[in-house]
N, C-alpha and C positions, 0 to 999 in steps of 0.2 A: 504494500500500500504506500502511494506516494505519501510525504513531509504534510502536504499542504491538506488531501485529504485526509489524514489520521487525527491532523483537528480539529478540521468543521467535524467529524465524526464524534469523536470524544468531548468537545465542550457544546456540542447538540447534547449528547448525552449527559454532560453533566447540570446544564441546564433544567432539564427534565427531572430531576433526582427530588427532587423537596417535593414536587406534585406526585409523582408516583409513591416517594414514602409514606405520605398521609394517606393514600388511598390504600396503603396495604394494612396499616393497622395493627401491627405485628407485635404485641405486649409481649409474645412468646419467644419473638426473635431476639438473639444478641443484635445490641444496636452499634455500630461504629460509625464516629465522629470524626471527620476529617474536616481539619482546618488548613490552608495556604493565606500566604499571601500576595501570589501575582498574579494574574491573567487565566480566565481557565481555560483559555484558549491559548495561551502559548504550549511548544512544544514540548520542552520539558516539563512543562505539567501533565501534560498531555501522555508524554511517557512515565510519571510518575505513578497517574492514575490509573493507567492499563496495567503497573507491571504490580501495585497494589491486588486490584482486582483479581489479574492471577493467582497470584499468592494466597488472598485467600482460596481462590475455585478448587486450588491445589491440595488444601487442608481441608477440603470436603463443605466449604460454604460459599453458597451463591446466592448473591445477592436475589432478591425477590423471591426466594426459594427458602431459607436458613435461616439469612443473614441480611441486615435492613442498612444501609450507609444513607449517611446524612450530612452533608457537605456546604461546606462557606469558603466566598472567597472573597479577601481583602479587594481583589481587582487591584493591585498595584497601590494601593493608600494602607498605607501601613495605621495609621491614625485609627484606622477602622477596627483593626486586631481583638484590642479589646472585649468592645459591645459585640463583636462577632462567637469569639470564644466565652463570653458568660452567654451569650445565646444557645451555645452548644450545650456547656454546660446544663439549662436548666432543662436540657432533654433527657439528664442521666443515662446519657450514654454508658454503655461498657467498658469500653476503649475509646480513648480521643487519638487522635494520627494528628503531628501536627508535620508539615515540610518547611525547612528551614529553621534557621535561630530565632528573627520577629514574631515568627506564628508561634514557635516553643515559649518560649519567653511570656508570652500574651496568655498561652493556655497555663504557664506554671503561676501565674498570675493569679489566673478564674479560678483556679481549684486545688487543693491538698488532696484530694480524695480520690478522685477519678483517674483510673491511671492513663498515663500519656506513654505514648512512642514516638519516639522522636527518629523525623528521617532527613540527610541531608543538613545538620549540623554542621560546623563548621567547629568550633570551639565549646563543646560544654562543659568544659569544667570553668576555664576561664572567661566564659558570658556570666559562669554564676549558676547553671541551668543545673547540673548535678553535681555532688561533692568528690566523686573519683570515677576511673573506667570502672574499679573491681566492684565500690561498692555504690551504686549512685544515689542510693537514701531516698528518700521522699514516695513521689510517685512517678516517678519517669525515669524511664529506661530509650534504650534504641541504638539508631546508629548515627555512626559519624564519617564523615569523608575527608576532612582534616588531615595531614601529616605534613612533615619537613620534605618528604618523599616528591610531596603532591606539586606544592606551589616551587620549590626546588627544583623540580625536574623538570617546570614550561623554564624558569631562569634560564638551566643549563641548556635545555635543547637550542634556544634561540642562541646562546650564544656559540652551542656548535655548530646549526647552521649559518653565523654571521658571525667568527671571528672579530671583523671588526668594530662590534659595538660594544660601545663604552657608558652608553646611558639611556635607562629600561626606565619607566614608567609605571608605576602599578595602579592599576585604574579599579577603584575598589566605592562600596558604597559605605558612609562613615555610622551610617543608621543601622546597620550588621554589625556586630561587636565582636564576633569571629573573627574579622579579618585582622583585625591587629596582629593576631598570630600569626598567619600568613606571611602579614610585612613583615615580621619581625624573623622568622625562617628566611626570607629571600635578603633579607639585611646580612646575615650571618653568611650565607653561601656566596655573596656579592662579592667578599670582599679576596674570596680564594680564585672568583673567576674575573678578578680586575674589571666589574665594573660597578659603575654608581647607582644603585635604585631608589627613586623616590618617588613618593605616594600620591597621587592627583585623586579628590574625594569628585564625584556623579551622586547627590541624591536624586533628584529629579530628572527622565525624559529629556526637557530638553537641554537638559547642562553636558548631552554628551556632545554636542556640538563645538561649545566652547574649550572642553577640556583636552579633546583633539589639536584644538587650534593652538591651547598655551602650548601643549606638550611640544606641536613642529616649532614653534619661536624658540622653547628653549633646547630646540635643537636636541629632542630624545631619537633615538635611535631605532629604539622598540618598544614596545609594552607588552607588559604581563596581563589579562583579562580576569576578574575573579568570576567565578562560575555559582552556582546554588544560591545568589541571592536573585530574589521574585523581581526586584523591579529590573536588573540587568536581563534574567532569563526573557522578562518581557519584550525587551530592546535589543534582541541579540541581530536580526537583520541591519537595526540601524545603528549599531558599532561594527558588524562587520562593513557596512558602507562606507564609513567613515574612516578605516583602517585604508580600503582602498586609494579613496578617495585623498587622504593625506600622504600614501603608497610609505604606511607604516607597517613591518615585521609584526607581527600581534599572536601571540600563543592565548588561548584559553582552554574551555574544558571540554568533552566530547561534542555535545552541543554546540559548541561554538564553532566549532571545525565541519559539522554538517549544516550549519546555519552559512557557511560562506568564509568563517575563518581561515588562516593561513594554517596557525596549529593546533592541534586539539591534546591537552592528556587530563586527563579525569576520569571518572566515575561515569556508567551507564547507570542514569536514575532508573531507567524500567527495571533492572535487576538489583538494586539497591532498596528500592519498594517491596518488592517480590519479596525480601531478605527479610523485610518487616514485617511481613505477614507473620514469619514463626514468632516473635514476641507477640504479637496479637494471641495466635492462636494458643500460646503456652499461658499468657494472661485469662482468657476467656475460659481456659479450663484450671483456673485457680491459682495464678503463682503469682508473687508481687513484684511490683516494675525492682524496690526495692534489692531484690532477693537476684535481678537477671544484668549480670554485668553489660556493660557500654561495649557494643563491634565496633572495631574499624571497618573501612573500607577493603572488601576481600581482592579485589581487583583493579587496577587504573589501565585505561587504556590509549596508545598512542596512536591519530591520527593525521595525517600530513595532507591538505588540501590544493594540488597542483590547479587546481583550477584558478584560484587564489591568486597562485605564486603567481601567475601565468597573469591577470590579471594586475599585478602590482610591479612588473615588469621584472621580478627578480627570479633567482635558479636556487630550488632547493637541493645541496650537494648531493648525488644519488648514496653518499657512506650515510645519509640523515633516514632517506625515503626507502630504502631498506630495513631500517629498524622500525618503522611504524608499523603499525598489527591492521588499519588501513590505510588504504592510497585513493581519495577521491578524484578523477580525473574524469 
């Protein structure tokens, strides 16, 4: 199924979700609660949501059959978060799903009680959101996509495919409180692969415009993309434009590299959802978030987009586009 139809598909469908659950009525069903914060129409949600879905179908519950999902979505305003998850909340959900650090954050807010899975995290111990991987206390448990691995490895790939750059960009949202770590990982590795990285904040749509523009004035090289936050996930066409468009080097996460990026390496959200489904399904038959240590990331994947390159008028070294696990062209 084409990018473009696998959205109108899934956020028709997700659209639909509140009207079909009241007509089903289901006092007898486990109910789950899924909260975001971007667009439900973007792609990564879009794969977020299919690879959820899966997971549970996989553990023997189907929605409108078992199992009832009842879904909110910030639409890229974070501000909304809140009143969104005490709305969840007062449905006494079984499980809450929240994606990302704002939507976790927001539901560790609404509730003590209800237990949370957290997907596509960034930092939870250092947002605040749980007290360790082993033990995360409270009521949230899940996963995380976070390592020195992650945001380290777009640094270094870019700078093995462009020896000569000397000043990277990290184009990050300052309203995600994850990302600190990030910078603070590609700070450390900076300084062994001789070059300068500094941090340019995008909250809002249309400041990717302008942040583009300082970054070519002061003369940046390339940028780093950060990935899992909802308002960039929503905006991923138009930072890939704008990479062009400025005929800037730009690494970010899978996503990004099938959205039109140069490089891709991160996490496949469809099977990082899918991964969550087992703390659901170990929750829903008694265990506490408490009790289920914090995953990392089981996989990272590296994608090199010649189409891109090809487009930006530069050559990705064939020793680069042989290590990538794909080659979009």
């Amino acid at each position: 199924m084409r990018r473009r139809e696998f959205i109108t598909l899934l956020g028709g469908m997700v659209v639909a979700w509140p009207r079909a659950v009241m007509a089903q009525g289901a006092a007898n069903r486990p109910l789950v609660a899924v909260l975001v914060a971007g667009k439900a129409v973007n792609y990564t949600f879009a794969r977020s949501l299919e690879g959820l879905r899966v997971g549970l179908r996989d553990l023997g519950y189907v929605e409108g059959k078992n199992i009832v999902i009842e879904y909110r979505s910030a639409e890229g305003n974070y501000d909304r978060l809140p009143e969104l998850a005490a709305e969840l909340v007062r449905l006494k959900p079984d499980v809450l799903v929240t994606s990302a650090t704002p939507a976790t954050l927001a539901a560790k807010q609404a509730t003590t009680t209800i237990p949370i899975v957290m997907v596509d995290v960034g930092d939870p111990v250092g947002s605040g959101i749980v007290a360790s991987f082993a033990q995360p206390g409270g009521n949230i448990t899940g996963l995380t996509d976070l390592s020195v691995e992650l945001y380290g490895k777009r640094l270094e790939v870019l700078k093995d495919a462009f020896p000569q750059i000397q000043r990277v960009a990290f184009l990050h949202n300052p309203a995600n409180l994850s990302y600190r770590t990030a910078f603070k990982a590609m700070e450390i590795l900076a300084g062994s692969l001789n070059v300068e990285v500094r941090a340019y904040e995008v909250r809002l749509p249309n400041e990717f415009d302008n942040a583009f523009s300082t970054m070519v004035e002061r003369r940046v090289d390339a940028a780093v993309v950060t990935d899992g936050d909802p308002m960039f996930a929503d905006n991923l066409k138009a930072i890939t434009g704008l990479a062009k468009k400025h005929r800037l080097p730009t690494s970010g996460g899978k996503d990004f590299a099938e959205a039109g990026g140069l490089i891709g390496y991160g996490v496949d959200h469809f099977e990082e959802n899918r991964r969550a489904t087992i703390f659901v399904g170990k929750i829903l038959k008694g265990a506490k978030p408490s009790d289920l240590p914090i995953e990392r990331a089981a996989k990272f994947q590296f994608i090199v987009n010649l189409n891109a390159a090809k487009a930006l008028g530069i050559t990705i070294p064939p020793s680069i586009v042989v290590r990538a696990d794909e080659v979009i062209e």
